[in-house]
C-alpha positions as CSV (number, residue, x, y, z in Angstrom):
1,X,20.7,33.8,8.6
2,X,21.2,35.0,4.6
3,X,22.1,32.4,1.9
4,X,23.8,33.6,-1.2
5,X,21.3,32.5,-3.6
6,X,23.9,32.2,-6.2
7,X,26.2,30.0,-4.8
8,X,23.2,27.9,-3.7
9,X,22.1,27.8,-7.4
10,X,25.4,26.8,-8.4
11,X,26.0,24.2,-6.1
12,X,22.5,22.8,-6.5
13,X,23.2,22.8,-10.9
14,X,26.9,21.3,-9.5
15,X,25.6,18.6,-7.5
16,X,22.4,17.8,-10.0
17,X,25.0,17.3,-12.9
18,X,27.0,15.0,-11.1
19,X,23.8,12.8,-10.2
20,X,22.6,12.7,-13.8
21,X,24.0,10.5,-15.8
22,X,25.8,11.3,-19.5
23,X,22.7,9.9,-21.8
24,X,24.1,9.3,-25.1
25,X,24.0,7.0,-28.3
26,X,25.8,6.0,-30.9
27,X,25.4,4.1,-34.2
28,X,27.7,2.9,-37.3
29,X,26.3,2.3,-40.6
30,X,27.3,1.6,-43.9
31,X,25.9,4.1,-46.6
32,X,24.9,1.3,-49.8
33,X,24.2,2.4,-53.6
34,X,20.9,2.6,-52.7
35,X,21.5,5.3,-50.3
36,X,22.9,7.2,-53.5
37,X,21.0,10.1,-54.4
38,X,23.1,11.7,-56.9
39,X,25.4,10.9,-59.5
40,X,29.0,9.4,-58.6
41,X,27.0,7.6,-55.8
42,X,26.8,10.7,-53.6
43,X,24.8,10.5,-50.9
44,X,22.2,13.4,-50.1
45,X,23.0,14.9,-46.7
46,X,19.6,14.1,-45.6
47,X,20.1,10.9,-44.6
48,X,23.0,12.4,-42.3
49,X,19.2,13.9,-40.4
50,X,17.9,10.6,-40.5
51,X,20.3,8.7,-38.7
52,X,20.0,11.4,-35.9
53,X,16.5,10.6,-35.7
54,X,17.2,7.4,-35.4
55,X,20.3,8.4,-32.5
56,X,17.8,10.9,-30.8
57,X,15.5,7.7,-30.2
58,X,17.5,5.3,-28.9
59,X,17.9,8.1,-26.4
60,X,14.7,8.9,-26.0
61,X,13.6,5.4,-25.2
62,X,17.1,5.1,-22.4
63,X,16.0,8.4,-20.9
64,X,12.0,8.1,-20.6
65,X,10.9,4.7,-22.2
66,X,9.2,6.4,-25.4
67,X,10.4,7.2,-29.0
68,X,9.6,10.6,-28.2
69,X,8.8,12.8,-30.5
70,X,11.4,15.4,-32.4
71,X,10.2,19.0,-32.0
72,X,13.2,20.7,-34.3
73,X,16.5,21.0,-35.9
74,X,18.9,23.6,-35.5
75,X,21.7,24.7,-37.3
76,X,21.8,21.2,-39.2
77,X,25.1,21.8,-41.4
78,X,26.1,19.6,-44.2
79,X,30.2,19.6,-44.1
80,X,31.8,17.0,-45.8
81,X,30.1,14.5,-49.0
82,X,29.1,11.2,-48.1
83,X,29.4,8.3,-50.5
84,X,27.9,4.7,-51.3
85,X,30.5,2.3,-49.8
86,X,31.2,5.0,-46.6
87,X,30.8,3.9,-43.0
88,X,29.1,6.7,-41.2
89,X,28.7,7.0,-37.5
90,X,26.3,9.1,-35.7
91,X,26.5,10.4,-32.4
92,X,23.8,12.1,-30.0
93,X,24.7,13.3,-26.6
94,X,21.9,15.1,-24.1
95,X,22.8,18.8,-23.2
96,X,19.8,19.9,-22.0
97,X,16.9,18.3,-20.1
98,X,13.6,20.4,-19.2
99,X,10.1,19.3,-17.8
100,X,8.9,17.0,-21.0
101,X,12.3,18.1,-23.7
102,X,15.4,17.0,-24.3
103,X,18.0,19.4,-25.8
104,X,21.0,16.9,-28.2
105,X,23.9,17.9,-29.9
106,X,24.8,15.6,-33.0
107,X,27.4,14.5,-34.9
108,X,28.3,12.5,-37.6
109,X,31.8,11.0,-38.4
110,X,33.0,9.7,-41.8
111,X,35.2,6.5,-40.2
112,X,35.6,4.6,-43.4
113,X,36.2,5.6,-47.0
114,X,35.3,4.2,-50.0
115,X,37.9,3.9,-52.6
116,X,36.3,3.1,-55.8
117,X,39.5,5.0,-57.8
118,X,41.4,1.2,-56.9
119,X,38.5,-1.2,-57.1
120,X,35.0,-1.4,-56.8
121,X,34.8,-3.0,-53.4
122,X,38.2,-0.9,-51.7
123,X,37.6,1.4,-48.5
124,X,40.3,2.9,-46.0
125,X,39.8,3.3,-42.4
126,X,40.4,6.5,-41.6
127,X,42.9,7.5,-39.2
128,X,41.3,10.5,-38.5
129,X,37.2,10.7,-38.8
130,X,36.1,12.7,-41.3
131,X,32.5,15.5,-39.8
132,X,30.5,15.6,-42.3
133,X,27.4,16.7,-40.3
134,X,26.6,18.3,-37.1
135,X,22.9,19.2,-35.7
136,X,21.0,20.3,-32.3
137,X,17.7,18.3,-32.2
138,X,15.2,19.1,-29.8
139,X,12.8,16.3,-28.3
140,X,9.6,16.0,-26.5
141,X,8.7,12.9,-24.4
142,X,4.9,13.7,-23.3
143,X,4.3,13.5,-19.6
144,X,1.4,10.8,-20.2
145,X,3.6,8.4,-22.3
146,X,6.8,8.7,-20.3
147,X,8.0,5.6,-18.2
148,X,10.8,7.0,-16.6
C-alpha cells in the first residue's frame, strides 16, 4: 500500500488546527498624562511594546500556566501617535506553536480620541479604530515550569 505523504501531512496540519483552539487576548487601556513622554502629551511608542508584553502573558498563562518568558520582537512598527487621554486596545493572537514557543501577531487599535482642541476632558469614539502599532512577539514557556 503507498500513502501520499503530502496529503497525509496536510490532513494531519487540517485536522490538528481544527482541534486547537484560537488562543488570544485582548486588553483596553486608557493612556494618562503620566504615560506622556513628550511634549503635547504624546505618548512614546514604547508603551504600545509594553502592553504586548502584558497581552503576550495573559496568553502565556491560558496556553501553559506560566508568564513565560518573551524571546523577541519582530518588525515592531510604530504607525500612528498616541496621546494622554486615548483609549488604546491591544490585541495578541497565537500563530505559531512549537515544542516550548509561542509565535503572536500583535496589534494595537486607537478606539477613543482625545480631543483637547474642545476641552480638556473631551474624547470621540472612533468609528473606525485607528493602528497605531503592530508586532510579532516570540515566547518561550520552559518545559519544567509549564502546567499545561
Amino acid at each position: 500500500m503507498q500513502i501520499d505523504i503530502a496529503n497525509y501531512f496536510e490532513l494531519s496540519v487540517s485536522a490538528m488546527e481544527e482541534l486547537m483552539e484560537k488562543i488570544t487576548s485582548t486588553i483596553r487601556v486608557r493612556m494618562s498624562a503620566k504615560d506622556a513622554h513628550y511634549g503635547g502629551n504624546l505618548v512614546d511608542g514604547a508603551h504600545m511594546l509594553h502592553l504586548f508584553g502584558d497581552v503576550m502573558t495573559e496568553i502565556c498563562i491560558a496556553a501553559k500556566g506560566d508568564e513565560g518568558l518573551l524571546l523577541k520582537y519582530d518588525e515592531a512598527e510604530i504607525l500612528a501617535p498616541v496621546y494622554a487621554g486615548d483609549f488604546i486596545e491591544a490585541y495578541g493572537e497565537v500563530v505559531r506553536v512549537g515544542n516550548t514557543s509561542m509565535g503572536i501577531d500583535l496589534i494595537a487599535k486607537k478606539v477613543i480620541a482625545a480631543r483637547p482642541d474642545i476641552s480638556a476632558s473631551a474624547a470621540d469614539v472612533l468609528d473606525e479604530p485607528i493602528v497605531v502599532c503592530k508586532a510579532k512577539g516570540i515566547v518561550v514557556i520552559p518545559k519544567e515550569v509549564a502546567r499545561k
